[in-house]
Wavefront OBJ file of the C-alpha trace (Angstrom):
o trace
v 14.634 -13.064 -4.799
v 12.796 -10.228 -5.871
v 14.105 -6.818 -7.137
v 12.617 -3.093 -6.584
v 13.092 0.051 -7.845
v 12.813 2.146 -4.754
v 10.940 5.254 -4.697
v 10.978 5.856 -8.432
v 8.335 5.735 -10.953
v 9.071 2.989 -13.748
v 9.724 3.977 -17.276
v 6.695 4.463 -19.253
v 6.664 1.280 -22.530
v 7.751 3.635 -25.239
v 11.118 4.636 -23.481
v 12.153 0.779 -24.359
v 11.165 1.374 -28.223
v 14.061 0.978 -29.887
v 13.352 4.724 -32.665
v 10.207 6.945 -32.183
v 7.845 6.956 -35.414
v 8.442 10.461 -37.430
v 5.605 13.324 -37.109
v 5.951 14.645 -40.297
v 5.192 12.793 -43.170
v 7.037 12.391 -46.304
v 9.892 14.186 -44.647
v 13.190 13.021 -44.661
v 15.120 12.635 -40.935
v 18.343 14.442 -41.469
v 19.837 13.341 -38.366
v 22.838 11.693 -37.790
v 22.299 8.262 -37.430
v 22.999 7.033 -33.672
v 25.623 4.624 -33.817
v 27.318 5.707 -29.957
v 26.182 4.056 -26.580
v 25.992 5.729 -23.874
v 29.286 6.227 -21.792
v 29.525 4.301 -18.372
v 28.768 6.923 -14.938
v 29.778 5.722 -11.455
v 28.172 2.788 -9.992
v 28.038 2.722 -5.906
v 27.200 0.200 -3.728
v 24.383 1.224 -0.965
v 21.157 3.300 -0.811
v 23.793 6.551 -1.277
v 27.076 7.183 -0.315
v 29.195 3.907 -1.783
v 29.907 1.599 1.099
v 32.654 -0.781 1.823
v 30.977 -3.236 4.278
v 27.140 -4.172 5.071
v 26.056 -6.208 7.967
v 22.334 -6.535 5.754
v 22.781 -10.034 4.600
v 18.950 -10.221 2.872
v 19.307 -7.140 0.440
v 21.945 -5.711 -2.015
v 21.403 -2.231 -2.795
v 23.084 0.182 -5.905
v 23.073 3.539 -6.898
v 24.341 5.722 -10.047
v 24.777 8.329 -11.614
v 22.723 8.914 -15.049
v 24.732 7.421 -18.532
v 25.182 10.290 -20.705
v 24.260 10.046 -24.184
v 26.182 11.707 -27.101
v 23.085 12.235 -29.200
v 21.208 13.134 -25.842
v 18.759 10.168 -26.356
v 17.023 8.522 -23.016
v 18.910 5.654 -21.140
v 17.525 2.807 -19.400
v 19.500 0.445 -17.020
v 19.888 -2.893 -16.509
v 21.960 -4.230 -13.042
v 23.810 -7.588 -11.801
v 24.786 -8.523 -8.593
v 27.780 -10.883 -8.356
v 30.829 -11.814 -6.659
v 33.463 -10.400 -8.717
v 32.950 -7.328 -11.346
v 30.563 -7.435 -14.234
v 29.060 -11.091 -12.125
v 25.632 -12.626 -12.143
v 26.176 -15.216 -9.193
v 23.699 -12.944 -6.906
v 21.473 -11.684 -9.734
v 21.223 -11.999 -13.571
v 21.066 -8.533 -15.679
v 17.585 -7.492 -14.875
v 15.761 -4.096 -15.836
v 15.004 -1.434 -14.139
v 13.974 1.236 -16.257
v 15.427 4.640 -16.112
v 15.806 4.403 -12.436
v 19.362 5.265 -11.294
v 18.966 3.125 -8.037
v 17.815 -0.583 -7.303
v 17.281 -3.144 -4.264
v 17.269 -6.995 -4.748
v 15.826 -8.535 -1.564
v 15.139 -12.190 -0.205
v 18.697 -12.865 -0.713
v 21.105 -15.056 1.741
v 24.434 -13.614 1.517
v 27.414 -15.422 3.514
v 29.486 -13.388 6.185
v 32.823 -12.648 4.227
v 31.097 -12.673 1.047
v 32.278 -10.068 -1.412
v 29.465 -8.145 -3.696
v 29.717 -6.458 -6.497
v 26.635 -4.316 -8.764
v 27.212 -3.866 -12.266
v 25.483 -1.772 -14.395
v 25.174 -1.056 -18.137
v 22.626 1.729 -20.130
v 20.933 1.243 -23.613
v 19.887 4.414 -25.452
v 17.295 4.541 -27.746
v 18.598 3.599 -30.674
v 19.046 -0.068 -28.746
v 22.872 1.193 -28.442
v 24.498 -0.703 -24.964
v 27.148 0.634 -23.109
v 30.137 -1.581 -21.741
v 29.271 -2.630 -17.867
v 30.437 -0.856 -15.391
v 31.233 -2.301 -12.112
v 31.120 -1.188 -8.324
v 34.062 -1.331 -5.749
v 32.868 -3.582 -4.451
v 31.932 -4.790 -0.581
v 32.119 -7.079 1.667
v 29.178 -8.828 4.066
v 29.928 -8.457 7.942
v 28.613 -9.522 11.022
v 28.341 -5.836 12.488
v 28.848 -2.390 10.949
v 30.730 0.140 13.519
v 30.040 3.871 13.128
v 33.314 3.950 12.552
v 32.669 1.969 8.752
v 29.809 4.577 8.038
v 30.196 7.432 5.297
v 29.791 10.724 7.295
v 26.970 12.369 6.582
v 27.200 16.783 6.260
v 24.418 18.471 8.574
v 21.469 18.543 6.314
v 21.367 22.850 5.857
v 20.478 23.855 2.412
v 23.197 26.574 2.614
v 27.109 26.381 4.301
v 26.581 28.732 7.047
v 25.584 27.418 10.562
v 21.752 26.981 11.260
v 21.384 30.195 13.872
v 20.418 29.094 17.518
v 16.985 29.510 18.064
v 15.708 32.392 20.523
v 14.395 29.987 23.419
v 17.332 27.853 24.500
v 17.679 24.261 24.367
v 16.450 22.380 27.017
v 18.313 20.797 29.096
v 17.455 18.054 31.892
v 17.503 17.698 35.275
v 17.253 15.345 38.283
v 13.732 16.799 39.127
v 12.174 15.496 35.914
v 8.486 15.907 36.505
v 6.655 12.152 37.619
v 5.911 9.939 34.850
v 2.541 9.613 33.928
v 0.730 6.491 34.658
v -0.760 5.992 31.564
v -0.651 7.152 28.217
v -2.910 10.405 27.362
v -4.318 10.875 23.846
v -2.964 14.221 22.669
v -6.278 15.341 21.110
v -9.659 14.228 21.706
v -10.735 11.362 19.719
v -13.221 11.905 16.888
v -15.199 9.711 14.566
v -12.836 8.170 12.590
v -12.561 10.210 9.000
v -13.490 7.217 7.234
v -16.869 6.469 8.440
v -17.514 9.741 6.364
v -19.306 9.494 3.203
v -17.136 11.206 0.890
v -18.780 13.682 -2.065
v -17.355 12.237 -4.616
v -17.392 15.700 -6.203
v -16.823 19.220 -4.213
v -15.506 22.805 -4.988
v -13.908 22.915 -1.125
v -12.413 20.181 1.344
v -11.716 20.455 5.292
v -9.838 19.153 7.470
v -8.613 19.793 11.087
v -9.847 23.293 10.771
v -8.165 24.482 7.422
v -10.026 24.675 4.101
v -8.879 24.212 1.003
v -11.214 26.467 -2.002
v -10.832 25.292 -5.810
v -11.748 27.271 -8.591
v -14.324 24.620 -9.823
v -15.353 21.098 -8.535
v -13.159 18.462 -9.059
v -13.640 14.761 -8.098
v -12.480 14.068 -4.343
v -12.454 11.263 -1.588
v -10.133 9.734 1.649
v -7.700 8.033 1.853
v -7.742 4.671 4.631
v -6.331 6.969 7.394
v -9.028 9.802 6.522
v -6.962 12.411 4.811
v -8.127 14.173 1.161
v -7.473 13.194 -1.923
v -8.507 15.403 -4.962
v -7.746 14.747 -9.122
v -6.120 16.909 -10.611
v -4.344 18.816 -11.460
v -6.270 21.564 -9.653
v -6.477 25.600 -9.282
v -6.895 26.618 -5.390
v -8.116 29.905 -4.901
v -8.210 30.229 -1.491
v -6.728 28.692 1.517
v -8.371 29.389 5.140
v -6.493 30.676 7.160
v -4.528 32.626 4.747
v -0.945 33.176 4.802
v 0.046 36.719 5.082
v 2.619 38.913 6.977
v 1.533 41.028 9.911
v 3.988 42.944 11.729
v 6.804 41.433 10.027
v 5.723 37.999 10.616
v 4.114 35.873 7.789
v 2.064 32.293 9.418
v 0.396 29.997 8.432
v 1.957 28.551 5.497
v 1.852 25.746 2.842
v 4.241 23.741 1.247
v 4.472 21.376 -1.161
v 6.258 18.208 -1.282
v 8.638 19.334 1.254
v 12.406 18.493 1.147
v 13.784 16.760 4.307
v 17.187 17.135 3.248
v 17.553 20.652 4.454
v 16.079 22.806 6.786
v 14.734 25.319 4.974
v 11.022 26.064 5.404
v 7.659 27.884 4.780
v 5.613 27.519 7.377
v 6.159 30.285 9.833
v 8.928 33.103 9.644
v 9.642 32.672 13.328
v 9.137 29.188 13.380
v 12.300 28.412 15.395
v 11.700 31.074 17.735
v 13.179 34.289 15.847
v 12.783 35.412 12.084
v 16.213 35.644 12.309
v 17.136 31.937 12.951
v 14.203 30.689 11.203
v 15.569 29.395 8.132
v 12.415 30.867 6.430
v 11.912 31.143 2.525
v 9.285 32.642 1.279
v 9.575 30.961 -1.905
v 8.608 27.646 -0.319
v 4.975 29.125 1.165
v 2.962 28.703 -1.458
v -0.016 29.651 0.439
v 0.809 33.349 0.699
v -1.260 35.374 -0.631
v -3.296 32.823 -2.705
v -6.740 34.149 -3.794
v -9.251 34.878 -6.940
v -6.490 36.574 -8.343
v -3.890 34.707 -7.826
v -4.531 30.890 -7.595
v -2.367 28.259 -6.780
v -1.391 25.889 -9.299
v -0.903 22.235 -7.886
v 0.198 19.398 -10.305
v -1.321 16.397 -10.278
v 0.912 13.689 -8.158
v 2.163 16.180 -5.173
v 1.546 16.605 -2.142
v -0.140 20.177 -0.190
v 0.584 20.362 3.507
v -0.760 23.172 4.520
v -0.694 24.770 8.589
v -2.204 26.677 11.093
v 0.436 28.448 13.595
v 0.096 29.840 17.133
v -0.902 33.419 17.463
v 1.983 34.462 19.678
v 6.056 33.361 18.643
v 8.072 31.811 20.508
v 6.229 28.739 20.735
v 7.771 25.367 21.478
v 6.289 24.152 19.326
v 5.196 27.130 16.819
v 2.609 25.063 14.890
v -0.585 24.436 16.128
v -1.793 21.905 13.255
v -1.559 20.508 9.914
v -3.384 18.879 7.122
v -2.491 17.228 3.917
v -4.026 17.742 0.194
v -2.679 15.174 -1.924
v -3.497 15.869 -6.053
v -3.439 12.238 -7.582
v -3.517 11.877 -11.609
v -6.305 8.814 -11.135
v -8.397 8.397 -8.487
v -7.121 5.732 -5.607
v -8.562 2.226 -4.446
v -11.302 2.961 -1.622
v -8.868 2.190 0.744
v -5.779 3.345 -0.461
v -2.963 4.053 1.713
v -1.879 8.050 1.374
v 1.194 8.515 -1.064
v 3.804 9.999 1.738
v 3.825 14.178 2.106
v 7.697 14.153 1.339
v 9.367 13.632 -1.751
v 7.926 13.337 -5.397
v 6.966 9.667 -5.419
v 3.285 9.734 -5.499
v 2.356 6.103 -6.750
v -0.049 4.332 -4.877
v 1.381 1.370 -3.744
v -0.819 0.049 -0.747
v -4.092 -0.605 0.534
v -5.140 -1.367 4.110
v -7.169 -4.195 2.602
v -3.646 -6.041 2.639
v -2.782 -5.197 6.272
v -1.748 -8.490 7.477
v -2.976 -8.868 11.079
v -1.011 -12.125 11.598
v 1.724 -10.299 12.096
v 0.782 -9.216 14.956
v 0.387 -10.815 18.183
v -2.290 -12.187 20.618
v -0.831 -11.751 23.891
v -3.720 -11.984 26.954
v -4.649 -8.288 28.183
v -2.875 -6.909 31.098
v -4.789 -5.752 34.307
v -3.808 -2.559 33.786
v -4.069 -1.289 30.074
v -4.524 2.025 28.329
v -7.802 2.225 25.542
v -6.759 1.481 22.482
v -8.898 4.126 20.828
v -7.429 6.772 23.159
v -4.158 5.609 21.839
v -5.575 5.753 18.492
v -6.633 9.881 18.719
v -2.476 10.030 19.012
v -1.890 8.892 15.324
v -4.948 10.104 14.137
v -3.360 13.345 12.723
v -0.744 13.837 10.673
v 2.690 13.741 12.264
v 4.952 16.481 10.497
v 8.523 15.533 10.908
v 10.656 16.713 8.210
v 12.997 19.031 9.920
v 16.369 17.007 11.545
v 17.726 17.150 14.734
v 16.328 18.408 17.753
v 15.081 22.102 16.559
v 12.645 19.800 15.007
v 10.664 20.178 18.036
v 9.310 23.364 16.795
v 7.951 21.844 13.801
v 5.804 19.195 15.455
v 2.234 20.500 15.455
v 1.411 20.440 19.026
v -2.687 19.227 17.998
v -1.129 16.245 16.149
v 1.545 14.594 17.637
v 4.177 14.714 21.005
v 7.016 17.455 20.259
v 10.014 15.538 21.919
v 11.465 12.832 20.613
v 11.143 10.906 24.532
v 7.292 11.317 24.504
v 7.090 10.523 20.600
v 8.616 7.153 21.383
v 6.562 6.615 24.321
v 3.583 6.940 22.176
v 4.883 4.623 19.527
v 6.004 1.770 22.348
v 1.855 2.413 23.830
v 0.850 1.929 20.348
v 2.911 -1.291 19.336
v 2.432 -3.124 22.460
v -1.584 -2.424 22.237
v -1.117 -3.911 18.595
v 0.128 -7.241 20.116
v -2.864 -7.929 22.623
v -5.660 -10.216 21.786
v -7.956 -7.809 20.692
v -10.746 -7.754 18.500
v -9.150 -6.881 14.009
v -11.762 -4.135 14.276
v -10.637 -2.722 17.683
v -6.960 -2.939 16.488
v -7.741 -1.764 12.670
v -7.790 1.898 12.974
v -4.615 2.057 15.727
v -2.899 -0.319 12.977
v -3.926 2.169 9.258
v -2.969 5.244 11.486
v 0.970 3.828 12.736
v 1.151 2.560 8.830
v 0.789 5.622 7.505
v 2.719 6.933 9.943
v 5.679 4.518 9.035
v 5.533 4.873 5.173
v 5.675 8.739 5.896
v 8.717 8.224 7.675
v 10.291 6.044 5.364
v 10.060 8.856 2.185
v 11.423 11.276 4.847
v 14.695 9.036 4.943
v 14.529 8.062 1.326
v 14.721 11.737 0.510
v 17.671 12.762 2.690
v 16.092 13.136 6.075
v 17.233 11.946 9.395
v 16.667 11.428 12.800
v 19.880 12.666 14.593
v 21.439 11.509 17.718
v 21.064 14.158 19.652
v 19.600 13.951 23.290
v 16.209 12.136 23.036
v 14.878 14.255 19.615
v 15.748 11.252 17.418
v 13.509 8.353 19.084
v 10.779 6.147 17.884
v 10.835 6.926 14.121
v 12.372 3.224 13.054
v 9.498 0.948 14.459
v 6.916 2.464 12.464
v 8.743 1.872 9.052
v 9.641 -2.227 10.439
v 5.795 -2.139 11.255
v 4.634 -0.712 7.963
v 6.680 -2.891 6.137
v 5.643 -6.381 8.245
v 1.984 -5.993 7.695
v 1.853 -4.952 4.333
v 4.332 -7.321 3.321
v 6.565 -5.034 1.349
v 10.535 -6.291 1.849
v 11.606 -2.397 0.078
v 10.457 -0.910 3.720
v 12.431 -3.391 5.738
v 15.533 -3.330 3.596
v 15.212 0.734 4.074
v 14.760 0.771 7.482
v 17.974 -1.487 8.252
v 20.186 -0.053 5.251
v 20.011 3.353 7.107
v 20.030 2.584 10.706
v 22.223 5.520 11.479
v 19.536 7.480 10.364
v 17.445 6.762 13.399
v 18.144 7.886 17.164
v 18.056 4.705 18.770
v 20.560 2.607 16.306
v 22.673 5.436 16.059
v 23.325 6.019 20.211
v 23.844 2.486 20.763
v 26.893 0.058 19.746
v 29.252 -2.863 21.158
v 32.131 -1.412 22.674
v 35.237 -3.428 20.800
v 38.591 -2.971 20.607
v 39.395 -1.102 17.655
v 43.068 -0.943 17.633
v 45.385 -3.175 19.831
v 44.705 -2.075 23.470
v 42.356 0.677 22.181
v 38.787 0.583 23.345
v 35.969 2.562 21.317
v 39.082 4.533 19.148
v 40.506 5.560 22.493
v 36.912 7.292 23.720
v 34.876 7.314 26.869
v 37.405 5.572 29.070
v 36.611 1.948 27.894
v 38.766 -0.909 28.991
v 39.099 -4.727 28.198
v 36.778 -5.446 30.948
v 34.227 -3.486 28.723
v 34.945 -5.239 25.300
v 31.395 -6.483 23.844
v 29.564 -4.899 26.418
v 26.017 -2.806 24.467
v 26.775 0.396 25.319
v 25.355 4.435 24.695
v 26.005 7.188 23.599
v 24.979 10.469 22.943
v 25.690 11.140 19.680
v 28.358 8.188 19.057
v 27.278 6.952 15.099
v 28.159 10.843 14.668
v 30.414 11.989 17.572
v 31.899 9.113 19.771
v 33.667 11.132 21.261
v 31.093 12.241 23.076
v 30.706 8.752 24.559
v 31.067 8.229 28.694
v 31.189 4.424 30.062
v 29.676 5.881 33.177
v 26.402 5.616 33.389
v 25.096 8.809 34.943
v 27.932 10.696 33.207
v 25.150 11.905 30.862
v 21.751 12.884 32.170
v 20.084 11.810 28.456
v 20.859 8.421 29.516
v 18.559 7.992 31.724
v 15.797 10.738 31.336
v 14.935 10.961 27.453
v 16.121 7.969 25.914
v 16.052 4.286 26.481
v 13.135 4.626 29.043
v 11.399 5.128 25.896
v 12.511 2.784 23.994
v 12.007 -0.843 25.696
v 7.911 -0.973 24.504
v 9.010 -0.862 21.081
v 12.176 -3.320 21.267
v 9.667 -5.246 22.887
v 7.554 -5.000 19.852
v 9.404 -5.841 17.968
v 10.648 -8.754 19.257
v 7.060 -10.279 20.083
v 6.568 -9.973 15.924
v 10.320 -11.454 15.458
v 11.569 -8.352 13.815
v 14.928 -8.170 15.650
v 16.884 -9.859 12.638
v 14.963 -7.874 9.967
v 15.658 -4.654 12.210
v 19.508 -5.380 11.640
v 20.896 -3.522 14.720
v 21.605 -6.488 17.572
v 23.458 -3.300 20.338
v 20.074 -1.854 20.743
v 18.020 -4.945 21.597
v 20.882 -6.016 24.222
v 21.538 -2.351 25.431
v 17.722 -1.853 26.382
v 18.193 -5.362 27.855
v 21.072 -4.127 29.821
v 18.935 -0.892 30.759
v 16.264 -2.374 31.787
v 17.879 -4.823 34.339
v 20.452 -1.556 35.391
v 17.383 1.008 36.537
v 15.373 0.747 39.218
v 11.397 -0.839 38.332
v 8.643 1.724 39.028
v 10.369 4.853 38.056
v 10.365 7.441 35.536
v 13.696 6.575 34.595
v 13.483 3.277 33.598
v 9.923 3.271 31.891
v 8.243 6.890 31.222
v 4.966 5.206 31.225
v 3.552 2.898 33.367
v 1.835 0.060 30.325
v 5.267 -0.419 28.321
v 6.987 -1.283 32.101
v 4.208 -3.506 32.665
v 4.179 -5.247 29.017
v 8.384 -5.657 29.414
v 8.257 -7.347 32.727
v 5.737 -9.796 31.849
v 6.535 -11.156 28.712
v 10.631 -9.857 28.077
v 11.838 -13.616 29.222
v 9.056 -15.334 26.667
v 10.553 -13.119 23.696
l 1 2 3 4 5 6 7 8 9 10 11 12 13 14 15 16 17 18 19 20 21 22 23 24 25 26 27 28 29 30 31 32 33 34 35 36 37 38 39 40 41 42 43 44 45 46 47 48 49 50 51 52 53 54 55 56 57 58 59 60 61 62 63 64 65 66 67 68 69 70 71 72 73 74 75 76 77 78 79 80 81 82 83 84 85 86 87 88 89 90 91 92 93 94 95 96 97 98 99 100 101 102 103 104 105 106 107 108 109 110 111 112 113 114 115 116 117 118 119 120 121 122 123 124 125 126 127 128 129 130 131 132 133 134 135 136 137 138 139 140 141 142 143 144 145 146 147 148 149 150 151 152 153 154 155 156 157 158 159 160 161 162 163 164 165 166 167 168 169 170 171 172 173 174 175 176 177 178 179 180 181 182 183 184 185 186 187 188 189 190 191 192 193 194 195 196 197 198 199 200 201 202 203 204 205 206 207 208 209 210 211 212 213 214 215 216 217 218 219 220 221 222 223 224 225 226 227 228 229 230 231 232 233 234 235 236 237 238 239 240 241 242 243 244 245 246 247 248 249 250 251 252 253 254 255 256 257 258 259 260 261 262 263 264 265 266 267 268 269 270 271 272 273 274 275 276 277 278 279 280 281 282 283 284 285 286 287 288 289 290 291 292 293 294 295 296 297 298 299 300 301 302 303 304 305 306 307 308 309 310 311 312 313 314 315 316 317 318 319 320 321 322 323 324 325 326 327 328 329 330 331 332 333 334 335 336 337 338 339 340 341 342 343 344 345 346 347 348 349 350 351 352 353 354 355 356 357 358 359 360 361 362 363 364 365 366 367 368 369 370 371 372 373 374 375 376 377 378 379 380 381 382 383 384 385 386 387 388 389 390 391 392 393 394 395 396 397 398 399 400 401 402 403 404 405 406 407 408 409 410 411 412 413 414 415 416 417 418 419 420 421 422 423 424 425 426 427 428 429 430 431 432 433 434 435 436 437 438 439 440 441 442 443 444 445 446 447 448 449 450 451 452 453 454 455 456 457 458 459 460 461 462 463 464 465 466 467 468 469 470 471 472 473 474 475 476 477 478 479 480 481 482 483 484 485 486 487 488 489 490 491 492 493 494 495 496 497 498 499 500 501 502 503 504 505 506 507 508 509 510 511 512 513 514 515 516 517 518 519 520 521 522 523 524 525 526 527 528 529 530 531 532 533 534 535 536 537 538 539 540 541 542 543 544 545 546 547 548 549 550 551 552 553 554 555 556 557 558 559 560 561 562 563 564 565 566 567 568 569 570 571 572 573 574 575 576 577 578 579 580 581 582 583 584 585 586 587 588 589 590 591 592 593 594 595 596 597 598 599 600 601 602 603 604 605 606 607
């Protein structure tokens, strides 16, 4: 059993001192002496919203709110897991700092168990509040999206996000042919890290933006080839600059962006009108940055900093992005980069623990895509903090695919080419590239972010996190990854149609039957919206253009490294099953690429 304090820093030693040592001396302390503990907060069960049910039987997870103080004084926490209130069964009192959230995995929970986390606070003064407990919940076999808190649309502000200028895309039945093999989406390079790094410099570059700082300061890469500098540091100039022409400001910076809402500085037409933009100039720290007027950027956060098409109106509007992260200390030589999003900066793995084992050794196939083509996909950073499918006009069309069908594609080409007997050295820089990828995507979740049902915009964004979390052997990535399922396209369109009231199929939607009960189904947007759900299959065209014909080289992924318990959502695995045997082999519409077809048909009945 081991418990984690998930994306939080741990309390620094003094906090658990039980009185600080006077500054002055001679003088007499005045104060009141503290004699109160601090008074019990809410406790919820879950990563967030307090949950009744879990169908995770490996992990508990808590949150809560801080312990106030009377005399004001610092709390730190202790939890318990048990089967009744204030109970230890699961797991004794253990510390966790100041944290208000924890995770205890490697556990073994029954189905029908009921959990409870308990919680108590300790100023101080070594004053300990009374325990307070959860409501409790109980283990499951299988969570409906009926059991899940709803979640508001994740706008900084009440009003409606405005409809961007260029409409929504919508798709037909003469989607273009599917190509026959992957295509890199830039041309690959030298990998960053065969670089010799300075280890001092008074500039860095990277994907055609430069960063200027007012003095040298020591630098280097991380594994995946992106900056690192110390800091904190003083940039004076950022190329190309941000400024507004003609009413329109580009290429922006922000730092340690917040996935939780949509506001942005980037570009001030970024979703196709200033208008609808959901721009805030307070968030572009890049504009006007100069001599004069340096930017300031702490030590532990993260610069990611853009270059935007000329013209608006772009789909997508950015043309690239690179990322500056300021560390305190410097980094192992082959550190893996702290993610872009959120404020947890700690340095937590290297790719000298990337366990290859993991991974399979399946012969090649006679038809296969390179591996360092696929490679040049991942090579840049993916910038995908913006939910739902006006994300699109985020993704920097030099880095990464901007729909969510050709996103997954890639990430299927890339897992599957993972699992082939190839030379570790062959498969190394594929492997750093989708691991940074996935621990990026986990802080985007962490931190409030989503990836919406909605069409095919919220694909492929799960297997990188199960992936990032397998090889480096780090149970907190696993446990996040299931925990918020709903949070990912794929888990959240697909479910078991059951009977959820006597002779009511699916709450009464998409003309189910009893013929239909158990069967792994799809739907649009059913985790959010089930009514929106149609048991016919070409009822809706995202069916079978943008969705699961994506989806099958990753399932199969996963499967191959025996991920499909850890993954925690059985519908999917048996609805792309169900897919797969429904459409017709060789077309677009059953595999968008030719390789992850291919991969499925050979080895599906092994795994």
């Amino acid at each position: 059993m081991e418990t984690r304090i998930p994306m939080v820093p741990r309390l620094l030693p003094w906090l658990l001192a039980g009185s600080f040592v006077a500054c002055g001396v001679g003088e007499r302390d005045t104060r009141p002496a503290d004699a109160e503990p601090p008074r019990p907060a809410t406790v919820r069960d879950g990563f967030a919203d307090d949950i009744d049910v879990q169908d995770i039987r490996s992990a508990v997870f808590a949150n809560w709110d801080p312990f106030p103080d009377p005399q004001g004084s610092p709390v730190v926490y202790e939890w318990a897991i048990g089967t009744g209130p204030g109970g230890e069964q699961v797991q004794r009192w253990t510390a966790v700092g100041g944290a208000t959230s924890g995770v205890c995995t490697d556990l073994e929970l029954e189905i029908g168990a009921q959990i409870w986390c308990s919680v108590r606070g300790t100023d101080l003064a070594g004053n300990r509040s009374a325990a307070v407990a959860s409501n409790g919940f109980k283990i499951v076999r299988h969570v409906g999206p009926a059991t899940t808190p709803s979640r508001a649309p994740a706008y900084a502000a009440n009003e409606p996000l405005a409809a961007p200028t260029q409409p929504r895309p919508v798709p037909t039945a003469t989607e273009p042919v599917r190509p026959p093999l992957p295509r890199p989406t830039s041309t690959p390079t030298s990998p960053p890290v065969a670089e010799p790094a300075p280890a001092h410099a008074s500039s860095l570059s990277q994907w055609g933006i430069t960063w200027t700082f007012d003095r040298e300061h020591r630098v280097g890469r991380f594994a995946n080839g992106d900056w690192w500098v110390l800091g904190p540091v003083a940039i004076v100039g950022i190329t190309p600059g941000s400024s507004e022409q003609h009413g329109r400001t580009r290429h922006g910076s922000m730092i340690d962006p917040d996935p939780s809402v949509t506001l942005q500085g980037y570009d001030s037409t970024l979703f196709g009108s200033t208008e609808s933009s959901r721009y805030d100039p307070s968030r572009n720290v890049a504009l006007g940055v100069g001599q004069q007027r340096p930017l300031w950027l702490p030590a532990d956060s993260s610069l990611v900093s853009t270059i935007t098409h000329a013209a608006p109106g772009n789909l997508p509007q950015l043309q690239t992005c690179a990322i500056l992260t300021c560390l305190a200390k410097e980094p192992p030589a082959d550190a893996f980069r702290p993610a872009y999003c959120g404020h947890d900066k700690a340095v937590r793995h290297r790719a000298g623990d990337l366990d290859l084992s993991k991974l399979g050794r399946l012969p090649l196939p006679d038809e296969c895509p390179d591996i360092a083509h696929v490679a040049a996909q991942f090579e840049r950073p993916w910038l995908d903090h913006i939910n739902g499918w006006i994300g699109r006009y985020l993704h920097p069309s030099d880095n990464m695919p901007d729909y969510g069908r050709e996103l997954a594609d890639a990430v299927s080409t890339g897992a599957l080419l993972l699992q082939l007997d190839l030379p570790d050295d062959r498969k190394r820089p594929l492997l750093i590239r989708m691991t940074q990828l996935g621990i990026d995507l986990a802080a985007i979740v962490a931190a409030g972010g989503r990836f919406a049902p909605d069409g095919g915009s919220g694909s492929g964004r799960k297997f990188p996190i199960m992936l990032a979390g397998t090889v480096l052997r780090d149970p907190t990535l696993l446990a996040l990854a299931a925990a918020r399922k709903f949070d990912f396209g794929e888990d959240a369109q697909t479910f078991y149609v059951e009977e959820t009231a006597p002779g009511v199929f699916n709450q009464g939607h998409g003309g189910y039957t009893a013929a239909d009960k158990g069967l792994a189904e799809w739907g649009n947007s059913h985790a959010d919206s089930p009514a929106n759900d149609n048991r016919s299959w070409g009822a809706d065209t995202y069916r079978r253009c943008c969705t699961a014909n994506a989806w099958h080289g990753f399932v199969l992924a996963a499967r191959i490294m025996g991920l499909r318990d850890a993954w925690g959502h059985d519908p999917l695995f048996d609805y792309v099953d169900r897919y797969m045997a429904t459409e017709t082999a060789g077309t677009w519409t059953r595999s968008w690429s030719r390789f992850p077809e291919l991969m499925w048909d050979r080895w599906r009945a092994k795994f």
